[in-house]
C-alpha positions as CSV (number, residue, x, y, z in Angstrom):
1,X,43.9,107.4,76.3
2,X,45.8,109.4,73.9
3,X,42.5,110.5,72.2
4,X,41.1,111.8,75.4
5,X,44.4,113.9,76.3
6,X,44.4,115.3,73.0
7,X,40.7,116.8,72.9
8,X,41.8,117.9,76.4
9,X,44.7,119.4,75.1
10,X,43.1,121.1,72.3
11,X,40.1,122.6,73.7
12,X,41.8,123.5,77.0
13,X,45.0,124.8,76.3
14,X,45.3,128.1,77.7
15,X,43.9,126.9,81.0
16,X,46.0,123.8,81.0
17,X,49.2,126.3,80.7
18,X,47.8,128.6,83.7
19,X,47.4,125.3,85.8
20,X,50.7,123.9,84.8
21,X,52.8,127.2,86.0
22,X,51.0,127.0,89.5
23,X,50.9,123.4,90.4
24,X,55.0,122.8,89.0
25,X,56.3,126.3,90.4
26,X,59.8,124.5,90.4
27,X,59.7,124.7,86.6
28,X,59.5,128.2,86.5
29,X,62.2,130.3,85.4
30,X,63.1,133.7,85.8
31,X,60.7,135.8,83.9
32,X,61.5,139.0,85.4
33,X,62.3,141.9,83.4
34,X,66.3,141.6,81.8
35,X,68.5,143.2,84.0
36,X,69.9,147.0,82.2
37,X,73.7,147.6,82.3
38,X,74.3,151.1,83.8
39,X,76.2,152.4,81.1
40,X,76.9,155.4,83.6
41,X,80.4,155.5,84.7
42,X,81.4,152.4,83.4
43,X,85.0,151.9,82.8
44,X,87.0,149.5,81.1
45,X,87.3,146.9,83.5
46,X,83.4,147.0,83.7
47,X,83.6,146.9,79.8
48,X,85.6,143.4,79.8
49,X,83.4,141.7,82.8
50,X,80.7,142.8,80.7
51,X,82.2,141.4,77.1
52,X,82.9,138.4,79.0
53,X,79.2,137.8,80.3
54,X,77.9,138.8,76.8
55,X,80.4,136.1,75.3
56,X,78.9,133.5,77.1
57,X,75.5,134.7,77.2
58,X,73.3,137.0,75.5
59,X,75.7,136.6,72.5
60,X,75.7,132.5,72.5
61,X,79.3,132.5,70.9
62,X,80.4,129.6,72.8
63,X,77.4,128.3,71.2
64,X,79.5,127.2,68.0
65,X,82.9,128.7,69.4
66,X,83.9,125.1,71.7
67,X,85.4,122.3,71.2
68,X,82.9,120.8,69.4
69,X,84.4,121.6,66.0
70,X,82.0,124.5,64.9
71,X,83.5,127.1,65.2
72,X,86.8,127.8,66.5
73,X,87.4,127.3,69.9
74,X,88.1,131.1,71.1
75,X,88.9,130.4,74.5
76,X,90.7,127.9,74.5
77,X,93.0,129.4,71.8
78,X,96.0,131.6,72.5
79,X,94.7,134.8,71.3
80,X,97.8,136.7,70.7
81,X,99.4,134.1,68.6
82,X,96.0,133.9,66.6
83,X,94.9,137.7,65.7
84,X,98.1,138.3,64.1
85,X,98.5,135.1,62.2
86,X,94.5,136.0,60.7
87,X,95.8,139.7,60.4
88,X,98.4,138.2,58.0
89,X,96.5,135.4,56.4
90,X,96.2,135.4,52.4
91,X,92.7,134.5,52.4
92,X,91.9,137.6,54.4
93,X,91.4,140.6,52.7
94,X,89.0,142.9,55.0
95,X,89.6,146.4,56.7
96,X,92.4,144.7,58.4
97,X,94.3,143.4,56.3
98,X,97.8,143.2,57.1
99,X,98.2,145.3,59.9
100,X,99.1,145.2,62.9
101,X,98.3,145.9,67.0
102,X,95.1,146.7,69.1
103,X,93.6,148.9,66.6
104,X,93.6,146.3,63.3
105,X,92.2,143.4,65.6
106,X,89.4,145.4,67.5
107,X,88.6,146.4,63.5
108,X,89.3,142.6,62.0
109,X,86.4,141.4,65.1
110,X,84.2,144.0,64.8
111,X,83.9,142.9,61.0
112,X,83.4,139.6,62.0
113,X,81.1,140.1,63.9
114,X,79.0,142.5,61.6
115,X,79.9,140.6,58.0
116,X,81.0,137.1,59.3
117,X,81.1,136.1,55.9
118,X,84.2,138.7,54.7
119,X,86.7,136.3,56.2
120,X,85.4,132.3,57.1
121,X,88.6,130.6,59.0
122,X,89.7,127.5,57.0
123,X,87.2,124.4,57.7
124,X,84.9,126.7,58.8
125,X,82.8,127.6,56.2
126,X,78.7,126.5,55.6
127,X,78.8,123.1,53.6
128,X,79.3,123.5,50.1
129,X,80.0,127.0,50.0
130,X,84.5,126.4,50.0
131,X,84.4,128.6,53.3
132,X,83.2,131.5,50.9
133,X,80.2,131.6,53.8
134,X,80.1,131.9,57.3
135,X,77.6,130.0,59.4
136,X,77.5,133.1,62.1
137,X,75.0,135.2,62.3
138,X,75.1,139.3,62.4
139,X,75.4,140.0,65.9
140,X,73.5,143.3,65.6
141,X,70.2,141.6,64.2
142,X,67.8,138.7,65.3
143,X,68.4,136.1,67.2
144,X,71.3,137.7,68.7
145,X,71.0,141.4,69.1
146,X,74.1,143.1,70.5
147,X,73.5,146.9,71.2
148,X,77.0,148.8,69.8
149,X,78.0,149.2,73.6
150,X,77.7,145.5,74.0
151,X,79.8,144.8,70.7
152,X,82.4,147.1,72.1
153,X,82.4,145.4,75.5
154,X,82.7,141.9,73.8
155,X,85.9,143.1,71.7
156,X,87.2,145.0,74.4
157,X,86.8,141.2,76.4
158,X,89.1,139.6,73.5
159,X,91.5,142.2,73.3
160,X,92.0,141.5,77.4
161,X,92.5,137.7,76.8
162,X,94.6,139.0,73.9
163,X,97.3,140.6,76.3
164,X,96.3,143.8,74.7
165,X,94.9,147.1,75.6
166,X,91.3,147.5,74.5
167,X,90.7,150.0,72.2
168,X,87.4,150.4,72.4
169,X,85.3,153.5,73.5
170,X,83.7,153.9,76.9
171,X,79.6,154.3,76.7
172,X,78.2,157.7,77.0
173,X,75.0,159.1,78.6
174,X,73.7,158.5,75.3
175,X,74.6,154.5,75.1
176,X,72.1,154.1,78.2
177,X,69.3,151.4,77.0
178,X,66.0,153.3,76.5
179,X,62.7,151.2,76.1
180,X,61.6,150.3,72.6
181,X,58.0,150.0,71.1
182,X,57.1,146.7,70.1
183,X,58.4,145.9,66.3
184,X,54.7,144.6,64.6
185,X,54.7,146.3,60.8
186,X,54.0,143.6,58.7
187,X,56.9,141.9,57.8
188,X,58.4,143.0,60.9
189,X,60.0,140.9,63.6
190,X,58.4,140.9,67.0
191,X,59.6,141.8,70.2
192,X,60.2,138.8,72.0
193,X,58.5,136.9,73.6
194,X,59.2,136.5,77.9
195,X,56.2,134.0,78.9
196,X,57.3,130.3,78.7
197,X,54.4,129.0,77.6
198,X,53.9,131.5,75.1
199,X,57.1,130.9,73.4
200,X,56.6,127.2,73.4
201,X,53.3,127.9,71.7
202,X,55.0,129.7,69.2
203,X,57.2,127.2,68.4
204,X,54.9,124.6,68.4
205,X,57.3,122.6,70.7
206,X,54.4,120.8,71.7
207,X,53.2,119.2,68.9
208,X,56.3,117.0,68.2
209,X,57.5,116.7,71.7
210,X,55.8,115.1,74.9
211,X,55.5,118.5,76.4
212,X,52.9,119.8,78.9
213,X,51.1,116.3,78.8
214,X,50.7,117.1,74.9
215,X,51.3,113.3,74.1
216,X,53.6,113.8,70.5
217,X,56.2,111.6,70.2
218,X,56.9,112.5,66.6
219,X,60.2,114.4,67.9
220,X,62.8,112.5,71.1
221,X,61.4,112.9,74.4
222,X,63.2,115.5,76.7
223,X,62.2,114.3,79.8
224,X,65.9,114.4,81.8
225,X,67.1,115.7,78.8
226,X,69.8,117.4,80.9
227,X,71.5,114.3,81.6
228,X,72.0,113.9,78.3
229,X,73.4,117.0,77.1
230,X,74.9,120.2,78.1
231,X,73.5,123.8,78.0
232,X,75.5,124.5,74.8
233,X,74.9,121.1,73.0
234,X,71.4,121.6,73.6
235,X,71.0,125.0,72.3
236,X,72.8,123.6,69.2
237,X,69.8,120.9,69.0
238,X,67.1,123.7,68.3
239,X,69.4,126.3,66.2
240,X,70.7,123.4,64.0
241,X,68.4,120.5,64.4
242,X,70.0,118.4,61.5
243,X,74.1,118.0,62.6
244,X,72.7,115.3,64.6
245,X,69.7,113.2,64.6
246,X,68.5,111.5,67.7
247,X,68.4,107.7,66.6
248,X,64.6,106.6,65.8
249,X,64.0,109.6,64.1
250,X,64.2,111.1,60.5
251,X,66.3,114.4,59.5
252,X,64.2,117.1,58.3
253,X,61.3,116.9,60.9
254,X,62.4,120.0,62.5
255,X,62.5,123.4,61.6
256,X,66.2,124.7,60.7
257,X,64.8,128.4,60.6
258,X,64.6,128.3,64.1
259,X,68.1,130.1,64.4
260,X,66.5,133.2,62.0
261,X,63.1,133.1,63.7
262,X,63.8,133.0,67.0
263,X,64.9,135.5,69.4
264,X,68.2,134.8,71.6
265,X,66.3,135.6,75.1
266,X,63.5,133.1,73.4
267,X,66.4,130.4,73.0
268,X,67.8,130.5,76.5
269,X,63.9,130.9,78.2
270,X,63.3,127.7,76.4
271,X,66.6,126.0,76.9
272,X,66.6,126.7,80.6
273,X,63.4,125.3,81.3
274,X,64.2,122.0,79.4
275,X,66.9,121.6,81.7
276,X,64.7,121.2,84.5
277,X,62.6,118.5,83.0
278,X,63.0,115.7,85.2
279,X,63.8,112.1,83.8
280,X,60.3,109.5,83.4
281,X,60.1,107.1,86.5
282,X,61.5,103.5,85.2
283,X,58.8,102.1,87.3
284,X,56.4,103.4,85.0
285,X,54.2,101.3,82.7
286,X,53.7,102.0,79.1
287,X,50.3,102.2,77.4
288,X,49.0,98.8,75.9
289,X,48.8,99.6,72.5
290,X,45.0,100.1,71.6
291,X,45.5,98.1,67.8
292,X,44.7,99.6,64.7
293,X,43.3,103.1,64.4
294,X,39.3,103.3,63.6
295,X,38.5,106.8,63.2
296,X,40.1,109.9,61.6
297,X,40.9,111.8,65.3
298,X,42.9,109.0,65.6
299,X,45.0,109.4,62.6
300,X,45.0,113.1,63.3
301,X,46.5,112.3,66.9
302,X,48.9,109.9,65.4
303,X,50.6,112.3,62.9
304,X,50.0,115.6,65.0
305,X,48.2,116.7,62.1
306,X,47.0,119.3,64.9
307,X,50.2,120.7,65.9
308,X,50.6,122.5,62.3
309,X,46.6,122.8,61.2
310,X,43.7,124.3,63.2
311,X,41.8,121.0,63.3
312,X,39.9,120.1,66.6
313,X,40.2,123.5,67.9
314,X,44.5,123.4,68.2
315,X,44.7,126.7,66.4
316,X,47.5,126.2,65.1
317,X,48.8,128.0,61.7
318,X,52.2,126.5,60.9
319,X,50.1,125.1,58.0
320,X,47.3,126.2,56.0
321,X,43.8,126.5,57.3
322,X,42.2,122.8,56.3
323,X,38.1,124.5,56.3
324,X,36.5,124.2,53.2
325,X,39.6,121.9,51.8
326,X,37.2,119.5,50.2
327,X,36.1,123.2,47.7
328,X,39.1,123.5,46.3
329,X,40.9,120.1,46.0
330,X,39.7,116.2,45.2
331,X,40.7,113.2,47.0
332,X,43.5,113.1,44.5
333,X,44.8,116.3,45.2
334,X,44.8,115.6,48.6
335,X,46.3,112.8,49.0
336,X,49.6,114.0,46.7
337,X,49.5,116.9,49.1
338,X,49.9,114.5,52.5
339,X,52.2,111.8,50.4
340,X,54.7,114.9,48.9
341,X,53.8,117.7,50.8
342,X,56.5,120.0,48.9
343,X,55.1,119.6,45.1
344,X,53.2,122.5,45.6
345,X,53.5,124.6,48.7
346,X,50.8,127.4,49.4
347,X,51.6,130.8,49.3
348,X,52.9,132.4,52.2
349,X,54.2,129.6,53.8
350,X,57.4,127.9,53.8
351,X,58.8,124.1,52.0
352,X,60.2,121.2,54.4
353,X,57.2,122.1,57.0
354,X,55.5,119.0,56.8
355,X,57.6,115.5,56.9
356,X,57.5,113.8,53.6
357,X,57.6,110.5,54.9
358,X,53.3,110.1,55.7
359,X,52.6,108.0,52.4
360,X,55.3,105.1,53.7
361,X,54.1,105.4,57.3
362,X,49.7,105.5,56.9
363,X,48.2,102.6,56.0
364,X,46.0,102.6,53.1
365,X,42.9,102.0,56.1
366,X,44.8,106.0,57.7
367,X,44.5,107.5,54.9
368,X,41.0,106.8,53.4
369,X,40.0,108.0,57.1
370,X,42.0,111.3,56.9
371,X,40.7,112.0,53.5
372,X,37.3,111.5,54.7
373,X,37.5,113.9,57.8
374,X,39.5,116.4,55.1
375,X,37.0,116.2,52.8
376,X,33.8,117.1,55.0
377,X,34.9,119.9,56.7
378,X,33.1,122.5,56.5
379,X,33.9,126.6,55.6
């Protein structure tokens, strides 16, 4: 029963992880250390291969630059038809403005790629903002990341594909990658994350999606998800959740900070291992439903109440801690705060977290069992 697999889940979840990665070793990926570019003796051949590797990886840019209508489509564009005509455009006013060769366009993408927002293309500006404001991120901070040697290697790629001769400067013995401490100061980002099953713990990935036998089906499931999408499309799924919704489901339920809070290797550990998901036999056969719920851990298994509050030992803290909740609000309190989560929203955490839509979908039987539960527990 669902009950049963989410006690299980709850109480064991650590241990369920460990026995997950040995018994489905064909899930795993590569969690070995990231490979370091020898920056010794690296010429400017090596700089392009490397730009072009970063452009399609580590960097995501065919992420949103495709044919999807994003971003535009940088490869498939004819480069040196395109750098002068932005050189010369109007609406561009930037350290590059109107001039001319190698030198203006290795400046002109080197501010785009370190104030996106000082020139948006036509059509592809965020919504609302008249293409004042670019949807791209700064390459140089989180998610993304790009060391200065691997910004230089990425222009020195587009300059190639340009016709042109890159500009750039070759790394010196003082570009070589050098380990880092671990970021933690408060209000600090993290390092990132390299376990699996730690980054889909800190995503709560789980809670709204069937994964790891978690039972949530308050996101699509992803089972063969790879014969449904592409590497790209689905790494446009978790950075911007809302551009499409799966149909079934309501807009909003997922994060859209994901693209902020998440780091880039975090993004392609988790994307990669989605991929291998294998598609749910046909044969299979659904669970009878077991009728109306009775008791308040089933309501709390119904919403995933757990995913986002410690309750039954989930430890989770994407929402405030629920102990003692019957001290400091009434039943009426309570119940606005499940019915319109966002009227008030506790300090230190974030609005949109918790779907709106609980006071159409509970019956009035739900919620007098969820504000009893709520109500009792103790400090």
């Amino acid at each position: 029963m669902t009950f049963l697999r989410v006690i299980g889940f709850s109480l064991a979840l650590l241990g369920f992880y460990a026995l997950f990665a040995h018994t489905l070793p064909q899930v795993e990926p590569d969690l070995s250390e990231p490979e370091v570019v020898s920056t010794d003796g690296l010429d400017m051949e090596g700089m392009i291969a490397l730009g072009e590797g970063l452009f399609s990886g580590k960097g995501t840019c065919t992420l949103c630059h495709n044919g999807m209508g994003r971003a535009p489509d940088t490869l498939e564009m004819d480069l040196a038809v395109t750098f002068p005509e932005r050189l010369s455009d109007p609406a561009y006013s930037g350290v590059a403005a109107g001039k001319e060769g190698p030198e203006a366009v290795d400046a002109y993408l080197r501010e785009s790629m370190l104030d996106p927002s000082a020139y948006v293309v036509a059509g592809f500006g965020k919504k609302g903002t008249n293409d004042a404001e670019s949807p791209m991120p700064v390459v140089n901070a989180a998610p993304i990341e790009l060391s200065a040697v691997e910004i230089n290697a990425t222009i020195a790629f587009l300059q190639d594909r340009a016709g042109m001769t890159p500009t750039v400067p070759l790394p010196s013995a003082e570009d070589t990658p050098v380990d880092k401490e671990p970021i933690s100061a408060e209000g600090m980002v993290e390092a990132p994350v390299t376990d699996l099953m730690e980054a889909l713990d800190n995503f709560a990935c789980a809670a709204c999606h069937d994964l790891n036998e978690s039972g949530a089906d308050l996101g699509p499931a992803l089972g063969g998800i790879a014969d449904r999408m592409s590497r790209t499309e689905l790494m446009g799924a978790i950075l911007d959740p809302n551009a499409e919704i799966a149909e079934g489901y309501e807009e909003g339920l997922m994060p859209d900070t994901l693209a902020e809070d998440m780091h880039s290797s975090e993004l392609l550990l988790i994307v990669d291992y989605l991929l291998t998901l294998p598609a749910p036999d046909p044969s299979a056969v659904p669970d009878e439903d077991d009728g109306p719920i009775t008791d308040a851990i089933g309501v709390i298994d119904e919403y995933a109440c757990a995913g986002c509050h410690d309750l039954e030992g989930s430890e989770a803290d994407l929402g405030p801690k629920l102990n003692g909740i019957g001290v400091r609000m009434n039943r009426e309190q309570l119940t606005v705060a499940i019915v319109d989560p966002n009227a008030e929203i506790t300090e230190g955490y974030e609005p949109d977290m918790m779907p709106d839509y609980f006071g159409d979908d509970m019956t009035e039987g739900e919620m007098t069992l969820i504000l009893d539960y709520l109500i009792k527990l103790p400090e």
